[in-house]
C-alpha beads as a LAMMPS data file, in Angstrom:
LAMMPS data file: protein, C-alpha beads

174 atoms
173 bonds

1 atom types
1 bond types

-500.0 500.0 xlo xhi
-500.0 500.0 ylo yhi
-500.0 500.0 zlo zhi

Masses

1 110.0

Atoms # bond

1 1 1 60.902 -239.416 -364.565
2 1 1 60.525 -242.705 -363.347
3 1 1 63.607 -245.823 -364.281
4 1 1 63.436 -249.616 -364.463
5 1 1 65.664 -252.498 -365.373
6 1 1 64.538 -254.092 -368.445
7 1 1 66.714 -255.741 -371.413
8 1 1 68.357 -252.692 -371.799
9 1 1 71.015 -251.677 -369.120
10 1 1 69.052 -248.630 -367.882
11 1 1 65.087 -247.513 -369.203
12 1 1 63.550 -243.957 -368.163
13 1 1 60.431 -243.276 -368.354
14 1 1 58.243 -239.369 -368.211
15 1 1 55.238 -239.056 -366.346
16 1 1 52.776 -240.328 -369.385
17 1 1 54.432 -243.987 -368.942
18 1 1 56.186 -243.759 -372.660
19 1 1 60.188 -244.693 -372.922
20 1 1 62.673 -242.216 -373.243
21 1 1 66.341 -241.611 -373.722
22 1 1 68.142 -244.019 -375.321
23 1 1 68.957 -248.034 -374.334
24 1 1 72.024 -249.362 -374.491
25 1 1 72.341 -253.489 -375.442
26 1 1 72.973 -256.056 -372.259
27 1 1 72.906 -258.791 -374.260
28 1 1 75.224 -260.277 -376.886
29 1 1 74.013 -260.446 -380.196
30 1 1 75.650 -264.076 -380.890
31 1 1 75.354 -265.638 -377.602
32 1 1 77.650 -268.964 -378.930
33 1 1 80.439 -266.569 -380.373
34 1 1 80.094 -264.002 -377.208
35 1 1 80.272 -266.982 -374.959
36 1 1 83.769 -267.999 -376.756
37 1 1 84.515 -264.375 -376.285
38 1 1 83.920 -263.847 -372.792
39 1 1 85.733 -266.950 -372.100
40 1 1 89.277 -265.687 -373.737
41 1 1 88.668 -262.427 -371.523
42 1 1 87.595 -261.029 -375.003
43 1 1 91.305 -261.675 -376.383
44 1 1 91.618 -262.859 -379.639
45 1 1 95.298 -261.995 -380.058
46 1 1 96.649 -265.501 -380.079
47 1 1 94.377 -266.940 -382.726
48 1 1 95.108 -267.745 -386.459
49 1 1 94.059 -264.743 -388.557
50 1 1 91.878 -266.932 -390.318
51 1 1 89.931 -268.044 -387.251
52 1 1 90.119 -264.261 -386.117
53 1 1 87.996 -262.827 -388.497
54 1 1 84.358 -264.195 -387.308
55 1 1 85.236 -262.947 -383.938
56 1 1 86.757 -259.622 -385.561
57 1 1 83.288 -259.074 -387.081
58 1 1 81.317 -260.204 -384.295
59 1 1 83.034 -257.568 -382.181
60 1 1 82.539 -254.911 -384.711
61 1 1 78.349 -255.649 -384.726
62 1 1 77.903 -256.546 -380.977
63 1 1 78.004 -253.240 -378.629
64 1 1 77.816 -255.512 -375.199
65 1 1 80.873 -257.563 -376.778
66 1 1 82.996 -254.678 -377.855
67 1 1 82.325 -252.673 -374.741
68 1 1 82.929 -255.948 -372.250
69 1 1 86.490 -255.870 -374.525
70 1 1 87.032 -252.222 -373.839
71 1 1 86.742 -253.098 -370.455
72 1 1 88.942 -255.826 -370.255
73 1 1 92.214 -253.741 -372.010
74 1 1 91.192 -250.920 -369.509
75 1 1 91.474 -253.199 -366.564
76 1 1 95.254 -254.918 -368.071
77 1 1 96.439 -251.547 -368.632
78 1 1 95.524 -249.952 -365.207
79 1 1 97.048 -253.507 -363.897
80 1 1 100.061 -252.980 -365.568
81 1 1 100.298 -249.472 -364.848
82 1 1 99.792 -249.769 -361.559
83 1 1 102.211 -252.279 -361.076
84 1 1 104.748 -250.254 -362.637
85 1 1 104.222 -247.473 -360.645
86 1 1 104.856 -249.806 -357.571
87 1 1 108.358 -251.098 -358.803
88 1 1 109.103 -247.099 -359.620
89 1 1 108.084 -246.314 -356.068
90 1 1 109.958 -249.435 -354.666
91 1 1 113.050 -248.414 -356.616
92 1 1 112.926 -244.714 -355.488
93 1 1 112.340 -245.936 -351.220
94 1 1 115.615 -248.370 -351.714
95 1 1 117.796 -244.935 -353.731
96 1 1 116.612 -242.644 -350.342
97 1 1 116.739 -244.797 -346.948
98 1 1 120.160 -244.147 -346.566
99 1 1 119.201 -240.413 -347.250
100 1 1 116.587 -240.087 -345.050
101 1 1 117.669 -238.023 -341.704
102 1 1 114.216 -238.494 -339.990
103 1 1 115.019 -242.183 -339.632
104 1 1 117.946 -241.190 -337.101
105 1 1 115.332 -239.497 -334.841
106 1 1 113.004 -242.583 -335.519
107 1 1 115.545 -244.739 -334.109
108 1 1 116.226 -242.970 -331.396
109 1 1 112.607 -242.855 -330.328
110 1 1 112.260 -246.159 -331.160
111 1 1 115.749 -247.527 -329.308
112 1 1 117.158 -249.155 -332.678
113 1 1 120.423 -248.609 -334.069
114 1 1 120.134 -246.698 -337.221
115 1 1 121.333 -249.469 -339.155
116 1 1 119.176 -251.848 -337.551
117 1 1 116.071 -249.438 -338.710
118 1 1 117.626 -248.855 -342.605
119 1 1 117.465 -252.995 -343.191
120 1 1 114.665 -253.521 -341.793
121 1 1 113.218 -250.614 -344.129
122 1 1 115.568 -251.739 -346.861
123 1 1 113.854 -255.553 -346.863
124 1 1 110.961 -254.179 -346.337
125 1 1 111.312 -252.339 -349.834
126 1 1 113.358 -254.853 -351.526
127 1 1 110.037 -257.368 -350.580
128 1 1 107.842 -254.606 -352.179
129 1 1 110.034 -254.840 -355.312
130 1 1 109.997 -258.439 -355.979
131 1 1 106.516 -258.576 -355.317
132 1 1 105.930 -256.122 -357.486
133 1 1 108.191 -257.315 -360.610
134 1 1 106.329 -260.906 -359.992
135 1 1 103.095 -259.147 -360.377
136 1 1 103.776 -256.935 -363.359
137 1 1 105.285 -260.591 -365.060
138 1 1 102.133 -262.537 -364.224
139 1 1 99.858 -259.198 -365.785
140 1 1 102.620 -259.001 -368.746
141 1 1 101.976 -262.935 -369.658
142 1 1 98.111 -263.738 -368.728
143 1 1 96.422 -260.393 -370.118
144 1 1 97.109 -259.430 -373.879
145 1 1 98.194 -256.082 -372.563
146 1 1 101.685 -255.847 -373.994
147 1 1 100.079 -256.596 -377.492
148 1 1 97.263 -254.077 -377.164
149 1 1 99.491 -251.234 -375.891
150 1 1 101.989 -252.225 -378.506
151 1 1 98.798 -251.310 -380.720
152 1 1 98.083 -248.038 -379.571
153 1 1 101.980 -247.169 -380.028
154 1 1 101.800 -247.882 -383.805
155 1 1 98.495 -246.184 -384.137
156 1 1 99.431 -243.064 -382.879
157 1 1 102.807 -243.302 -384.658
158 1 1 100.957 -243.496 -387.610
159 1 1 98.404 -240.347 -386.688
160 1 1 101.697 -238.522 -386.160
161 1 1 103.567 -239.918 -389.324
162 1 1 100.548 -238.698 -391.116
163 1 1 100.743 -235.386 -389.508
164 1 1 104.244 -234.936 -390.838
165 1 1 104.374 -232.407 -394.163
166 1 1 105.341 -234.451 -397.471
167 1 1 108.572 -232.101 -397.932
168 1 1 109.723 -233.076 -393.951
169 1 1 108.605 -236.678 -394.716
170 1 1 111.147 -236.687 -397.727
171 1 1 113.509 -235.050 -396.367
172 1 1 113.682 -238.270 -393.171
173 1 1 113.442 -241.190 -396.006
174 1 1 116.588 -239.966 -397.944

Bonds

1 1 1 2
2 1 2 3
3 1 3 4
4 1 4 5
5 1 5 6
6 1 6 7
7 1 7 8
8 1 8 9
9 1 9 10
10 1 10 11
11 1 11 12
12 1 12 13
13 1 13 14
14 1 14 15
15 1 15 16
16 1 16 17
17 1 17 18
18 1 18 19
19 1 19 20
20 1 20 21
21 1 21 22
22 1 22 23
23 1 23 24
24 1 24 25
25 1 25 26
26 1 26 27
27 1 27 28
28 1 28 29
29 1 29 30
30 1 30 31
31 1 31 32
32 1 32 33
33 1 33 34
34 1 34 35
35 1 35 36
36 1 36 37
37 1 37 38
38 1 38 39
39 1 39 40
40 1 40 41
41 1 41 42
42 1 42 43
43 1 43 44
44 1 44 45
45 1 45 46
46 1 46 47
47 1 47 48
48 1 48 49
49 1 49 50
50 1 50 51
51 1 51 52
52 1 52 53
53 1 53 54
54 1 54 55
55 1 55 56
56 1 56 57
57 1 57 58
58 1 58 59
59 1 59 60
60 1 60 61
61 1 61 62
62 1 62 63
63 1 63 64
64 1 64 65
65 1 65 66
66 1 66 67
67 1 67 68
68 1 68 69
69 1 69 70
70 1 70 71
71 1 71 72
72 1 72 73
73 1 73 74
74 1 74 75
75 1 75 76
76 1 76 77
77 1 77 78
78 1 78 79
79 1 79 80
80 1 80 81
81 1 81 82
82 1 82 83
83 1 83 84
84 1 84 85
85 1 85 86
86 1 86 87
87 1 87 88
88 1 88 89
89 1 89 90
90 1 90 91
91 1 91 92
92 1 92 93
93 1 93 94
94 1 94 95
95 1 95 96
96 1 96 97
97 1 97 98
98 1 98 99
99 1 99 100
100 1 100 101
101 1 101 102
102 1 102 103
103 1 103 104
104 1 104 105
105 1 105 106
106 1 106 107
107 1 107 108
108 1 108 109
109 1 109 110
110 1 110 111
111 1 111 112
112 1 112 113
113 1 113 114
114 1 114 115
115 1 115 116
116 1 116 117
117 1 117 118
118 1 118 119
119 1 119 120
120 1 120 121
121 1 121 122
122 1 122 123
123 1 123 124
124 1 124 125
125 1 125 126
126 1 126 127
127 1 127 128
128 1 128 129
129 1 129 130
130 1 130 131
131 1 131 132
132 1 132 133
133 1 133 134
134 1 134 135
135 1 135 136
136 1 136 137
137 1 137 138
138 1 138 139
139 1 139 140
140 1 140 141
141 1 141 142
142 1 142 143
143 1 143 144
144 1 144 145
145 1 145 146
146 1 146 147
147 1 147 148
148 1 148 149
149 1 149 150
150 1 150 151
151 1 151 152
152 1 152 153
153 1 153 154
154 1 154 155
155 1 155 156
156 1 156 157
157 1 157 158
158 1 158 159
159 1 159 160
160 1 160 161
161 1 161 162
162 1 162 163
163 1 163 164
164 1 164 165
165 1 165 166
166 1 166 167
167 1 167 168
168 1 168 169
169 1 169 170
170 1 170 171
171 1 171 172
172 1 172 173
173 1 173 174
């Protein structure tokens, strides 16, 4: 089986020369409207719902559009994620320092004072931290991440309302 680049992302061919498998788009289908797109980062969040519905469409009927969106909330979330993971982990290192009993042997290898090592570690995690909450504010306010989680949340709270029987349902509304 033999593969080329053509204007699909990926083409196989068999021995006879004929196409095979299936070819996914790498081109928009609008190239005006999925230039607009790609220039919001495929956000159309802060737009008047009346402007929103062309691109709403477009999105719907363009495969490269919708997946170059997908890819855009996957990268804010993991960004946001990540960064609170760091502040967790930053948080956790400033609660055990003081707790730690291999930093007494450290100093004493090292010739510090114990207290001398625990700030120094301390500012060291207190740095981590505010870099940290400064990052997870810039992904919070440039990336529509907050709004597309916020999203999901209601989505699934709906799957799960639905899930609810009708005589539990009742019972929560009265």
């Amino acid at each position: 089986m033999d593969f080329s680049l053509s204007g699909c992302a990926l083409v196989a061919f068999d021995e006879g020369g004929r196409k095979v498998g299936t070819c996914m788009m790498s081109r928009c289908t609008d190239s005006v409207v999925g230039d607009i797109l790609s220039s919001w980062r495929y956000d159309i969040s802060g737009i008047s719902p009346e402007m929103r519905v062309d691109y709403e469409e477009h999105l719907e009927n363009c495969p490269y559009c919708r997946s170059r969106q997908r890819l855009h909330r996957v990268i804010d979330v993991t960004l946001i994620g990540l960064s609170t993971l760091s502040i967790v982990v930053f948080l956790l290192a400033l609660a055990v320092i003081h707790h730690v009993e291999p930093l007494r042997t450290w100093s004493v290898v090292m010739h510090l004072e114990h207290t001398q090592l625990v700030l120094t570690l301390q500012a060291a995690a207190v740095l981590g931290l505010l870099a940290s909450l400064v990052a997870w504010v810039l992904v919070a306010v440039a990336t529509p991440a907050p709004i597309y989680l916020t999203g999901v949340a209601i989505e699934q709270a709906r799957v799960l309302q639905d899930r609810i029987p009708e005589e539990l349902r009742s019972r929560l509304r009265a």
